[in-house]
N, C-alpha and C positions, 0 to 999 in steps of 0.2 A: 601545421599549427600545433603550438605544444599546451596540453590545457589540463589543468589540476581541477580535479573535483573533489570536495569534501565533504564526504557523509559520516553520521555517526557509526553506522552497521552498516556491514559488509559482507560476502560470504567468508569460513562459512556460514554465520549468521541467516538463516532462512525468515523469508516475510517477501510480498509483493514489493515495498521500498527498497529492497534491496537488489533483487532482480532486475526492476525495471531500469535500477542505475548500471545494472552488468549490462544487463542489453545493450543500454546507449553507449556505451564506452566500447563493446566492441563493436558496434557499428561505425563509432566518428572514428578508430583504427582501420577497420577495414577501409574504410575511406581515404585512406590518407597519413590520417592524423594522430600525435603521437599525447598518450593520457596518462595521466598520474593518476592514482585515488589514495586520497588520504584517510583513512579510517581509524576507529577507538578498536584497540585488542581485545575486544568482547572475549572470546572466545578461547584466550592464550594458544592463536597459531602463529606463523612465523613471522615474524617482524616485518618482514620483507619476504614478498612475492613475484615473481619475475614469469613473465610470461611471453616467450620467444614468439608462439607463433598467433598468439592474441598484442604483442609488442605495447604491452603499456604494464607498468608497475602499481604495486600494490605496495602501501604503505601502511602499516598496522602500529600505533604506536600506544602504550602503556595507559590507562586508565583506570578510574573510580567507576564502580558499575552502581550507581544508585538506586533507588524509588525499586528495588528488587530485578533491576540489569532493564527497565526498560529507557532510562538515563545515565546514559557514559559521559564521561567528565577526561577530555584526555589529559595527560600528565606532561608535562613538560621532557623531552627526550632527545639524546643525541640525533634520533632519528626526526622529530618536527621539526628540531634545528636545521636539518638537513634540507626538508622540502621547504622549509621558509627560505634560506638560501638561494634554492635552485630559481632557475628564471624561467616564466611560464608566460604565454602570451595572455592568459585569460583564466578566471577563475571561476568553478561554478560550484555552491553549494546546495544544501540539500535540506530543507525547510528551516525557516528560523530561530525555533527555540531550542536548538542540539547546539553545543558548545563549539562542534565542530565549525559550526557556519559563522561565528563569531572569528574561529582563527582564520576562515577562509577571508573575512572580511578586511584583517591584518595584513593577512598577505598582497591583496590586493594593494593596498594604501602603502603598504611597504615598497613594494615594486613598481608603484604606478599603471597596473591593469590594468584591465574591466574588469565588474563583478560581477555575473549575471547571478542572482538567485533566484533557485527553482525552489516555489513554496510548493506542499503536499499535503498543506493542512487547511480548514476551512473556519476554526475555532480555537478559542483555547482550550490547554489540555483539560481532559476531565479524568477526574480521578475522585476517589470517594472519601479522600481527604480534603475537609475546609479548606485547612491551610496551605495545603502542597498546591493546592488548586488558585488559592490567592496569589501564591508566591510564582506560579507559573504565568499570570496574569500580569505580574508585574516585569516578570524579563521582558515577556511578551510586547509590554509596551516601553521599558528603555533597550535593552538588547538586542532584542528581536527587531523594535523599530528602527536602529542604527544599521544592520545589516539592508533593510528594507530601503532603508531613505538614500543610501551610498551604492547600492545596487545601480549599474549601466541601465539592465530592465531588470524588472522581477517577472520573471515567467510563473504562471500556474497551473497547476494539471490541471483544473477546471475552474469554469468561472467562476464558482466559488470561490477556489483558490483564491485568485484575484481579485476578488470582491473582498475578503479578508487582508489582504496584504495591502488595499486601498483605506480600509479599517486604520491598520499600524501605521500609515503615513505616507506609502511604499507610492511610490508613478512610475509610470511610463510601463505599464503593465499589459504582460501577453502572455494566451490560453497556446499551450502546447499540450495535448494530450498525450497520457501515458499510453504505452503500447504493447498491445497482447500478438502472439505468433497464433493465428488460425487456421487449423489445416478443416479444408473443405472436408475432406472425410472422415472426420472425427467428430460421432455426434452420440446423443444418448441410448446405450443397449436397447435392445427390443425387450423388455423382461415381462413379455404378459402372462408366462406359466408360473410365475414368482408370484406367490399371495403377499409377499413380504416386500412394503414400499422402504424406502431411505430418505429421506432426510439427511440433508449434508450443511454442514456451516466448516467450512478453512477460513483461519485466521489464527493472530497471536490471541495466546488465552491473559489478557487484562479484561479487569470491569469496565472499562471504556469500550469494549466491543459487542457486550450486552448479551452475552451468551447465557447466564442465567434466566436474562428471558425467554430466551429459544427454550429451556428445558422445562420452565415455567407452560410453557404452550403445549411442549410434546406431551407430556402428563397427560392434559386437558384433551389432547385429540385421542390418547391411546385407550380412554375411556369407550371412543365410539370405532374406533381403528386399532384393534388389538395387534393388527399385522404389523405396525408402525415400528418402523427402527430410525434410531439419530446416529449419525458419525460425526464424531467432531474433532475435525484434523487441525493437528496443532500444538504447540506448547507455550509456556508463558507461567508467570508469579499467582496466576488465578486460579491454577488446575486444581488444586488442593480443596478448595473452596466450592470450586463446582463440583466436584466428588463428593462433597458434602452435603449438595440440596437435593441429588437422588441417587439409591444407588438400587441401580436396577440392570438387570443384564444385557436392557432394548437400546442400553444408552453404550455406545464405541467409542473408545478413546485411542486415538490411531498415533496420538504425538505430531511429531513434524514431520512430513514424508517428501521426497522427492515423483514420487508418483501424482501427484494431484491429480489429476486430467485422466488418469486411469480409474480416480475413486469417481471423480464426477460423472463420468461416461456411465458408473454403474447405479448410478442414483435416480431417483425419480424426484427432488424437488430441492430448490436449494436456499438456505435463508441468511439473509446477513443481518443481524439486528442490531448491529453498530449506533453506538450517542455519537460516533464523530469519524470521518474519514474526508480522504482528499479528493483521490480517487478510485473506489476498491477495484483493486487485481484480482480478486475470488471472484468480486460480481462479473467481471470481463472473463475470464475464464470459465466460467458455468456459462456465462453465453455462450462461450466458444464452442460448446460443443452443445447447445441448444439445451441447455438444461431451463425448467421454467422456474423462476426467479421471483422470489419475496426480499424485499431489502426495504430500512429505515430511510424515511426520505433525509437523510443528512449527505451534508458536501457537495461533491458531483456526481451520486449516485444516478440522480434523476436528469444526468445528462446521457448516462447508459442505456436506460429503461425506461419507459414510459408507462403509466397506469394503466394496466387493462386492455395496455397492446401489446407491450414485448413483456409485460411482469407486473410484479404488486409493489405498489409503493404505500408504506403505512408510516405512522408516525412512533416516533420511539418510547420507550418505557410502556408499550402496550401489548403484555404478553396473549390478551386475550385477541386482541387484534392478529398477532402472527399465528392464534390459535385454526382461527374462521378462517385465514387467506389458506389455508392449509389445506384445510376441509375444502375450499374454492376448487382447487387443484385436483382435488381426490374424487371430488365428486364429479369433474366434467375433463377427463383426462386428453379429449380433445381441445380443447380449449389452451388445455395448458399446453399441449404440443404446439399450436400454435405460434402462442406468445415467446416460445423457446426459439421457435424458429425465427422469428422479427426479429428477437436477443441478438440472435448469432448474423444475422445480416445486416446489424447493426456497428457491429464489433469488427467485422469484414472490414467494413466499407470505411466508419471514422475512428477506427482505433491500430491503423495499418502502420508498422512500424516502419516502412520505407518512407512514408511522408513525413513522419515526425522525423526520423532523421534527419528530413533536408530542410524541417525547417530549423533545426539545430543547428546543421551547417550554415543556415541563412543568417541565420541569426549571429554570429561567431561571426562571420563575414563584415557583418554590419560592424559590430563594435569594436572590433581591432583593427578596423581600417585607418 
């Protein structure tokens, strides 16, 4: 089966959304099957990527980097022309309000496909602009709704997902969970001759992931936890900003790393205090290796973790709340070992990449038949 997927970001482009599209791509390859990925040149690398013994093509083609590169606009180019062209048995894009999944939607209709899109968001966008926020509101419900309503199915990474994409108009909707790689013996260091805890948040650095409040809390704990340190891995249009609300030497700014899973392992507590996500890949990964977990109850977070079994679920814009789950964790360090371990047995079991796989095959089966 030959199957185009179109995302905004792509490697190298680092972020869970991006990953979790490589995954699937070389998975439905190793399977079989032969993929395109259409992507915006965020990053100006090569137009074209060709990958022999992953056998599916990278398509990178010319774009506007907006809203400070967290909105690509692709540009019209010999090379779209090209994969517009070519003939694909099936289309998949990669949430609704990226421009990209408008073309993916063209193409479909052009060549007479299916569409399946895969949403990955649960809201509209937030951002700390009125009007950037209105104006995302409004693709959302003509744009965004047209890829939703012409969709074959609209898959969600969680029910939420789906629940939203029911919101813009979307039917015949289905939960495919994103999928994390678990290695059973990968789990959080022993560090108990270490007076010094960590604090860890991975993610892109936008105000939509609410990282300011994480720093907002750390402050407030290191008053009674002088030993306390944050890392916060990642890059993004907001780092300047947060370097602005403390600067202090407790606080690590690690960028974007390939190591993740190496910082997590060394951490003692992990927090995600996101206003909006689909399905967080950090929070899946901090299970992965049993880390204990504070996360905003938005999207499908609370399909991951459960209150006061596998982790903390708190509500958002409440730094003083991710202050206390903190102290929860520091003060009963069993407990939180625990709930890290429920985490990561969780993540095991419904977040296994060999099953999503075949329900992606299943799924492809169905609609091209």
């Amino acid at each position: 089966m030959k199957i185009l997927i179109c995302a905004a970001f792509y490697r190298p482009h680092i972020g869970g959304y991006e990953k979790n599209i490589e995954i699937l791509a070389q998975r439905l390859v190793k399977n079989g099957h032969e993929v395109d990925i259409l992507t915006c040149n965020t990053n100006k690398s090569y137009e074209y990527e060709g990958k022999e013994k992953e056998s599916y093509l990278i398509n990178r083609v010319p774009c506007w980097n907006l809203l400070n590169g967290a909105y690509p606009v692709p540009m019209w180019s010999p090379n779209l022309k090209r994969v517009m062209n070519h003939k694909y048995d099936a289309v998949l894009t990669q949430t609704r309000f990226f421009v990209t999944s408008f073309v993916g939607y063209l193409i479909s209709k052009k060549q007479k496909i299916p569409l399946i899109a895969v949403e990955r968001g649960t809201c509209h966008s937030v951002t700390q602009n009125a009007l950037v926020s209105l104006l995302c509101k409004v693709y959302d419900h003509t744009v965004g709704a047209l890829v939703a309503r012409h969709a074959k199915v609209n898959v969600g990474v969680s029910q939420a997902a789906c629940d939203f994409v029911k919101h813009l108009g979307g039917k015949n909707t289905q939960v495919i969970y994103n999928g994390i790689d678990c290695d059973p013996a990968r789990t959080v260091l022993n560090k108990t001759q270490s007076k010094e805890r960590y604090i860890t948040f991975v993610g892109r650095l936008i105000y939509a992931k609410g990282v300011q409040d994480l720093i907002e809390a750390f402050i407030i704990c290191t008053k009674d936890y002088p030993d306390l340190r944050l890392r916060i891995v990642g890059d993004g249009p907001y780092l300047e900003s947060l370097v602005g609300l403390c600067a202090s030497s407790k606080i690590i700014y690690y960028g974007e790393r390939k190591d993740v899973i190496d910082i997590l392992e060394e951490s003692d507590i992990f927090v995600n205090p996101s206003y909006s996500e689909g399905l967080p890949t950090s929070v899946m990964e901090a299970a992965s290796v049993g880390l204990p977990i504070i996360a905003t109850d938005v999207g499908g977070t609370n399909e991951i973790i459960k209150h006061m079994k596998s982790g903390i679920i708190i509500p958002t814009h409440k730094p003083w709340l991710i202050a206390e789950s903190i102290k929860v964790f520091l003060r009963d360090e069993t407990a939180a070992k625990v709930m890290g371990i429920m985490a990561k047995n969780t993540v095991m079991v419904k977040f296994n990449w060999d099953t999503i796989t075949k329900q992606y095959e299943n799924l492809l089966k169905e609609v091209v038949k």
